[in-house]
Every structure is written in C-alpha cells, then in structure tokens.
C-alpha positions as a Markdown table, in Angstrom:
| # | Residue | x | y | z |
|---|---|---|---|---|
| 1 | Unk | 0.0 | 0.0 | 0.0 |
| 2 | Unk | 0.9 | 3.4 | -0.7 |
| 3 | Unk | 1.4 | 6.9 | 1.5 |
| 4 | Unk | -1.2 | 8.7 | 2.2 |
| 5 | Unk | -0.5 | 12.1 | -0.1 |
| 6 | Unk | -2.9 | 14.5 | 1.7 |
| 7 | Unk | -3.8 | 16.8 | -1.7 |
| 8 | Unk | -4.8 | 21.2 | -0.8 |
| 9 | Unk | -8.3 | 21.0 | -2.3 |
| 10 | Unk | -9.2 | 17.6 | -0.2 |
| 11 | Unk | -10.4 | 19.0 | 3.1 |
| 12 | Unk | -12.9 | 20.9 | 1.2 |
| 13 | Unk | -15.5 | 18.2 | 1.0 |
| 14 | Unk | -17.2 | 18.7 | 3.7 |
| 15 | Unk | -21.4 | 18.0 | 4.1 |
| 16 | Unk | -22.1 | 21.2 | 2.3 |
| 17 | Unk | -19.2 | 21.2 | -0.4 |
| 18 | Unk | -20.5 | 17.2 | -0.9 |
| 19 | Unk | -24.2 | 18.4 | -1.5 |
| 20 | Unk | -22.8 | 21.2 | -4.1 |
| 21 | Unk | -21.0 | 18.7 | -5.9 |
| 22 | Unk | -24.0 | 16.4 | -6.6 |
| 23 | Unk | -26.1 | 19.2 | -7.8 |
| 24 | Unk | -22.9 | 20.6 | -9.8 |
| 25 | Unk | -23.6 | 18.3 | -12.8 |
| 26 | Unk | -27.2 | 18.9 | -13.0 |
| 27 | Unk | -27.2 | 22.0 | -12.9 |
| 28 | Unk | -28.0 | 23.4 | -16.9 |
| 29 | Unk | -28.6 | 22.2 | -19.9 |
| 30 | Unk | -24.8 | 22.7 | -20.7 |
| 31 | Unk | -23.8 | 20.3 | -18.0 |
| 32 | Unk | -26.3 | 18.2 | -18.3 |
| 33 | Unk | -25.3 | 17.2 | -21.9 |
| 34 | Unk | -21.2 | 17.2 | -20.7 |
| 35 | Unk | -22.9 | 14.6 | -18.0 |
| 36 | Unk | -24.5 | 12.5 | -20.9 |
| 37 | Unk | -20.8 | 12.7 | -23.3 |
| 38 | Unk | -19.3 | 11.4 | -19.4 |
| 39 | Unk | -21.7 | 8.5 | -19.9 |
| 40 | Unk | -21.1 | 7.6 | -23.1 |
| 41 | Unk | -17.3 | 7.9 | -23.1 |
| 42 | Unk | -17.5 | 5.8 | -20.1 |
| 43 | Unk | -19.6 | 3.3 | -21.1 |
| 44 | Unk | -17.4 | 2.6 | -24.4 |
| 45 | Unk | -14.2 | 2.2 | -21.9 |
| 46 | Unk | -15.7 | -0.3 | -20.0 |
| 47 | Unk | -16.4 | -2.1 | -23.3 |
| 48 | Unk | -12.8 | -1.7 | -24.8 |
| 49 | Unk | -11.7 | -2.8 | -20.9 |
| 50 | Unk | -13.5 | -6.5 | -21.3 |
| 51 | Unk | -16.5 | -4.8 | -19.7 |
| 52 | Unk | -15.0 | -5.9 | -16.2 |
| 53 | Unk | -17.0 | -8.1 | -13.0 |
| 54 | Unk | -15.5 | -6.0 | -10.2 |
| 55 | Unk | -14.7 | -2.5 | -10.6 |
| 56 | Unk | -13.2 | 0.0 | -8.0 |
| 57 | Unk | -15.2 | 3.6 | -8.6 |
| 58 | Unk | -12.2 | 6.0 | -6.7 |
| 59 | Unk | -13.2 | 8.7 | -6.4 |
| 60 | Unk | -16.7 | 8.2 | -6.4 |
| 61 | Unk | -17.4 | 11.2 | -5.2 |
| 62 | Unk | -21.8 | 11.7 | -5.4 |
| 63 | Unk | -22.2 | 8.5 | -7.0 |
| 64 | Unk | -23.0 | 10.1 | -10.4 |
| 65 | Unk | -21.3 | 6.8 | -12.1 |
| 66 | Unk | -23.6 | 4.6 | -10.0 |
| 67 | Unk | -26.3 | 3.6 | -12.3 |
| 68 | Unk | -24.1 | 3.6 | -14.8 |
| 69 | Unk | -21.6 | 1.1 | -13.5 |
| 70 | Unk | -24.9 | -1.3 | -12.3 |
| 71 | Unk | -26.0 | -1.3 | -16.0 |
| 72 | Unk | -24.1 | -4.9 | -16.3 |
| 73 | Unk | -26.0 | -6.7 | -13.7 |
| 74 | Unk | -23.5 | -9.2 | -12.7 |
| 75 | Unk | -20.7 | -6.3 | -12.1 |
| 76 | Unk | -19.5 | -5.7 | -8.3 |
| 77 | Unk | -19.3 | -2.3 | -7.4 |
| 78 | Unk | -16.8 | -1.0 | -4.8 |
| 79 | Unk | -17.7 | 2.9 | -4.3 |
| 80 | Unk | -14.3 | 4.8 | -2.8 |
| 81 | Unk | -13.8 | 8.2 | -1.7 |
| 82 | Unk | -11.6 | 9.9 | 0.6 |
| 83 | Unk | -14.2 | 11.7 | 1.8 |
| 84 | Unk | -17.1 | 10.4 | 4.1 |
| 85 | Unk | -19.8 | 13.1 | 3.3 |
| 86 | Unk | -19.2 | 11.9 | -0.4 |
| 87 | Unk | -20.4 | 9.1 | 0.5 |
| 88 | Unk | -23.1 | 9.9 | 2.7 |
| 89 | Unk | -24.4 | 12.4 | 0.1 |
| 90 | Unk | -23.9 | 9.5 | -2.9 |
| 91 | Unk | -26.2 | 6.8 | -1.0 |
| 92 | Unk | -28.8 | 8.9 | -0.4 |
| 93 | Unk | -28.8 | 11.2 | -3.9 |
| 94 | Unk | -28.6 | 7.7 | -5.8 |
| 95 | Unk | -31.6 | 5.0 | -6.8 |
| 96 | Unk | -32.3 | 2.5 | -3.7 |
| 97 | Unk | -31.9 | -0.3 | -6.2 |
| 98 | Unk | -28.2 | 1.1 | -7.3 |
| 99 | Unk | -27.3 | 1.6 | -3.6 |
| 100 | Unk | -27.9 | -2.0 | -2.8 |
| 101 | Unk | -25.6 | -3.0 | -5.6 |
| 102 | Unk | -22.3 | -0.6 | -3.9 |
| 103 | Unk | -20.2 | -1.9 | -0.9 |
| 104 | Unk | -18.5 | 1.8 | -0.1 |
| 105 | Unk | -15.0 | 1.9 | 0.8 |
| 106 | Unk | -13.9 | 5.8 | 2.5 |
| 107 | Unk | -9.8 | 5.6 | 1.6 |
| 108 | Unk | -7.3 | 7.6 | -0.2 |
| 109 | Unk | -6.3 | 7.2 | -3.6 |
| 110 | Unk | -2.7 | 6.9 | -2.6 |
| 111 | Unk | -2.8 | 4.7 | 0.0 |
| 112 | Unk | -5.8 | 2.4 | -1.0 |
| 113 | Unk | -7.7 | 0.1 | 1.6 |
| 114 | Unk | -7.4 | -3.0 | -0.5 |
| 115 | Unk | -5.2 | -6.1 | -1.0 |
| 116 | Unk | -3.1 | -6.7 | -4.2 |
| 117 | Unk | -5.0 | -7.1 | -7.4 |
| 118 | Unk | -8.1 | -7.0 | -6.1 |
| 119 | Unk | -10.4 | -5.8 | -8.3 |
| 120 | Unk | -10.5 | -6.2 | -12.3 |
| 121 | Unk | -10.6 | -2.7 | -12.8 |
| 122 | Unk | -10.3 | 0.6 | -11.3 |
| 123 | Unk | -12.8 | 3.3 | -12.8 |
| 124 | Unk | -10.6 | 6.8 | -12.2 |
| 125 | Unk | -12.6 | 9.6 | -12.9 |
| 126 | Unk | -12.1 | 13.6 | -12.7 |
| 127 | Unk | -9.0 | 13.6 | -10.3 |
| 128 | Unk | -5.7 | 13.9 | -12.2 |
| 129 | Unk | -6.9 | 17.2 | -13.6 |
| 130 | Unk | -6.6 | 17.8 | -9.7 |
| 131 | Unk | -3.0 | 17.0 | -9.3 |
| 132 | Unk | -0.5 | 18.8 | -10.6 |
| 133 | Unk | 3.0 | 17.4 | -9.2 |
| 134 | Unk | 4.2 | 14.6 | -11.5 |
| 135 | Unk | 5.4 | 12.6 | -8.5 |
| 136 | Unk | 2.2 | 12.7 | -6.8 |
| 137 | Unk | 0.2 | 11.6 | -10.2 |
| 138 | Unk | 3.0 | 8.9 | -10.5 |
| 139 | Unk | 2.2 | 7.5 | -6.8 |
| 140 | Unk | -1.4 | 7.0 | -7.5 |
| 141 | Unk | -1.2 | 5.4 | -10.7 |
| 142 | Unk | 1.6 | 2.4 | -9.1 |
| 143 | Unk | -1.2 | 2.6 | -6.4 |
| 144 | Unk | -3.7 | 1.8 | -9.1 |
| 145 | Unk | -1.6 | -0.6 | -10.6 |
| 146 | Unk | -1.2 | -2.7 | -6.9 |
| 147 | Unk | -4.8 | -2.8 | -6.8 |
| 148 | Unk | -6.0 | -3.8 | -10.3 |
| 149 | Unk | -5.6 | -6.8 | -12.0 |
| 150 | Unk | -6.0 | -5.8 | -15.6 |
| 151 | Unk | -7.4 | -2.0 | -16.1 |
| 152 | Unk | -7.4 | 1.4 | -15.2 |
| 153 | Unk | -9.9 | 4.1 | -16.6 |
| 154 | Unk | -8.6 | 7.5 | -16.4 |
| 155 | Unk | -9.9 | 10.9 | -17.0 |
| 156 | Unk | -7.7 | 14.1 | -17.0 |
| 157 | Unk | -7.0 | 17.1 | -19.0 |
| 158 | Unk | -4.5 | 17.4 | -22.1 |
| 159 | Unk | -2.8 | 19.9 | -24.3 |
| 160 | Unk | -3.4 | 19.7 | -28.4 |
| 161 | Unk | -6.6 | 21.3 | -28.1 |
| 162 | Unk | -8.1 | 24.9 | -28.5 |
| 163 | Unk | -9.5 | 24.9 | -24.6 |
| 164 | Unk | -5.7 | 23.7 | -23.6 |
| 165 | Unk | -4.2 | 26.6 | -25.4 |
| 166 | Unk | -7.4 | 29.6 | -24.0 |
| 167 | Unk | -6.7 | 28.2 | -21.2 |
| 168 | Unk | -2.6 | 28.5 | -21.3 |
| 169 | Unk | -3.1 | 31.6 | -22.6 |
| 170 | Unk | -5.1 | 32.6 | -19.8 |
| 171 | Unk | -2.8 | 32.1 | -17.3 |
| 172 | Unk | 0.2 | 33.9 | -19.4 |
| 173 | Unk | -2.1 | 36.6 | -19.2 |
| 174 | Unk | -2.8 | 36.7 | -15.4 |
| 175 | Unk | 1.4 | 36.2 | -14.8 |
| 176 | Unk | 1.8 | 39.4 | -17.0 |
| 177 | Unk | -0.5 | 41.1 | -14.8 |
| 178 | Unk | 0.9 | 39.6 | -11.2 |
| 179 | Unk | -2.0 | 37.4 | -10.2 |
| 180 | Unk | -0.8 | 34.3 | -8.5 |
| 181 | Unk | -4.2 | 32.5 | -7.6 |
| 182 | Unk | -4.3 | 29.3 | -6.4 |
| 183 | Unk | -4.9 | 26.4 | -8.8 |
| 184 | Unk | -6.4 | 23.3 | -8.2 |
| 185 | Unk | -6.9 | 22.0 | -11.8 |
| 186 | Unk | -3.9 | 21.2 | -14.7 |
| 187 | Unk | -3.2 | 20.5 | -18.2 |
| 188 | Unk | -0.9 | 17.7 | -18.6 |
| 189 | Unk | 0.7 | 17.2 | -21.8 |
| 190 | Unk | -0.1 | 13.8 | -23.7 |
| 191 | Unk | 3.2 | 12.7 | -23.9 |
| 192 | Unk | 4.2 | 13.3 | -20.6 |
| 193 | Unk | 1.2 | 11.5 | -19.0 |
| 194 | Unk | 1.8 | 8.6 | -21.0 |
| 195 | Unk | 5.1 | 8.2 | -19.8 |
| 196 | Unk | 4.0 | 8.7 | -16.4 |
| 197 | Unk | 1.2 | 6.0 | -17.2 |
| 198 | Unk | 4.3 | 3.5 | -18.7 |
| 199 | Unk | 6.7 | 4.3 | -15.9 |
| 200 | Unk | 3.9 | 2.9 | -13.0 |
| 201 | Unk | 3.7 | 0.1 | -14.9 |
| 202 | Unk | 0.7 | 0.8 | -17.2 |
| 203 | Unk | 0.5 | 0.6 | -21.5 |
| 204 | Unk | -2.1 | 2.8 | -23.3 |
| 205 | Unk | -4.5 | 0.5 | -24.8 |
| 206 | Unk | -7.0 | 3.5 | -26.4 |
| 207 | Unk | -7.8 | 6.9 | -25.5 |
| 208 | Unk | -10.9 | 8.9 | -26.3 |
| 209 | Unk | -11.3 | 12.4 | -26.5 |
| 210 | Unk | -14.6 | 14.8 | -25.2 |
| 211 | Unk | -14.8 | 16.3 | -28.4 |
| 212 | Unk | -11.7 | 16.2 | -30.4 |
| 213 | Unk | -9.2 | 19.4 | -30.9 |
| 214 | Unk | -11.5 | 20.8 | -28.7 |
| 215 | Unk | -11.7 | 20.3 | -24.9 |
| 216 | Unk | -9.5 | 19.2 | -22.9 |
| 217 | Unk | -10.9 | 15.9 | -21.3 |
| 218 | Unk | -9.3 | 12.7 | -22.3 |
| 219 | Unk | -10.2 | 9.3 | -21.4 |
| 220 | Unk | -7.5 | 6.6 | -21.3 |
| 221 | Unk | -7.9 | 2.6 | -21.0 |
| 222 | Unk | -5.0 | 1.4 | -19.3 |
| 223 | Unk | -3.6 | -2.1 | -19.4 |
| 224 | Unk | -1.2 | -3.9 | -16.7 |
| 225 | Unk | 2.2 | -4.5 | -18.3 |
C-alpha cells in the first residue's frame, strides 16, 4: 500500500461542499449534456476494458457513475472516496436499487484500503486534472496498478486542443498582470502522462477524446504490463 498524499483541495468536502458537488452536474442544460458525453465515453471504456465483473469507482465522489456502473448486472461495485460526506451524500442522492448493488469503501487514492490485485478494474474519474505534481500523479497510478488486475480508466485534462491553449493563454495573461491564484486544476501534456502511465507500470490501450481538438478531457484505457 501506498502513502497517504494529503492533496490542498481535499479538506474541502465537507457535508455542504458534498451536496454542491452532486447538484454541480445537474445543474443546466450545458452540464447536463457534458454529464451525458461522461456517460457515453465511459460506457465505451468499459467495453474496450472486457466490460470488467468488479470495478473499484475511486473517487466516487456523489455517485454520479452509479447507475451507470450497475448497468451490467453481474458487475460488483466497490464505491471509494476519501471523503465520508461523499459518500453519505452518494447513498442517499442515488436509486435505492443502485445503492444496494455498492459496498462503499472511505480511503485515499494513494494509499488504497485494498489487498493486491483486487479488483478487475479501477474506474478513475475527474481527479488527475486535480494533481499537478508529477510525482504525486506517479504515486497513485503504481497505487492503481497494486490494486487492479487488468485495467485502469482515467480521466484528466490534455494539451493539443483549442480549450488547452485559451486556457494557457489565460494564465500567461494573469502572470503578466501579477495574479498568482491558487490552482487546483492542470493541463498535462499527452506525452508526458503517458510516460507517467508506462513508468507505474501501465500501457495505453486506447484513449478517447470529449470532443476532439476541442476540450480538454481525455479518457484513457490502461492495461497492466
């Protein structure tokens, strides 16, 4: 098992930040529809992954992958999060009859609560975007890679694409101008992620993109060895 890396934006999640999150991605048509693209990238993963039997949602956060997940009706569901109000929040926002079908599991992603190859894969969305140190994202993928047998199915944020580059030149713009703010969300470039990815033991078997040359979000299936 891993160290526990304790990340800035972690404490955050409290009962009230936990309930803001669940209603975050209903909230407008806009996100409604990035919701649905969520879905449907997600659902292809899991198919180019060997639609796995036991899957590891970390972080779970509110559950929002639930229903989705308990689609396959023979599929185990482990729900993770470091936070316990996530998951307080998650079993009561989500269907009664998706509930029943999740064993919930409050750990870190860098120090998971979970034997060796434990589950057949590990269903990582919308938290690399979150880390920014290369060290730290290299911890919890070999983390990842204890705990899965076969896959990992990541989310994060990559250059090559118009919102990368508003959003680099965004920042140039607020250096210019003295603004230091604190960040809590990062581009990664492709090529460096991947060889993050290879160096904790993982190979690339597809990626799929939000919407091509366009936004950022990337969705990798990852392969042991």
């Amino acid at each position: 098992m891993g160290e526990p890396i304790e990340l800035e934006f972690s404490a955050k999640y409290d009962d009230t930040h936990a309930q803001a999150y669940l209603r975050k991605h209903q909230d407008g048509f806009w996100r409604r529809l990035s919701h649905r693209r969520d879905l449907q990238l997600a659902r292809r993963a899991l198919a180019l992954a060997g639609e796995p039997g036991l899957v590891l949602d970390l972080p779970c956060g509110a559950g929002r992958f639930w229903p989705m997940l308990a689609e396959k009706s023979s599929r185990v569901i482990i729900a993770a999060d470091n936070s316990a109000h996530m998951l307080e929040v998650a079993c009561v926002a989500q269907p009664p009859e998706v509930v029943a079908r999740v064993r919930t599991l409050q750990t870190s992603a860098f120090a998971i609560d979970l034997p060796d190859n434990a589950v057949d894969s590990i269903f990582c969305m919308r938290l690399l975007h979150h880390i920014g140190n290369a060290e730290h994202r290299v911890a919890l993928l070999r983390e990842c890679a204890r705990v899965t047998r076969d896959s990992l199915i990541v989310s994060l944020w990559v250059d090559g694409n118009f919102k990368a580059w508003k959003r680099r030149h965004l920042e140039r713009k607020r250096g210019q101008r003295g603004e230091d703010g604190y960040r809590n969300r990062f581009v990664v470039p492709a090529a460096r992620i991947e060889a993050e990815f290879a160096q904790a033991g993982f190979r690339v078997q597809r990626h799929l993109n939000f919407l091509p040359l366009y936004a950022m979000w990337r969705v990798y299936v990852l392969r042991k060895g």
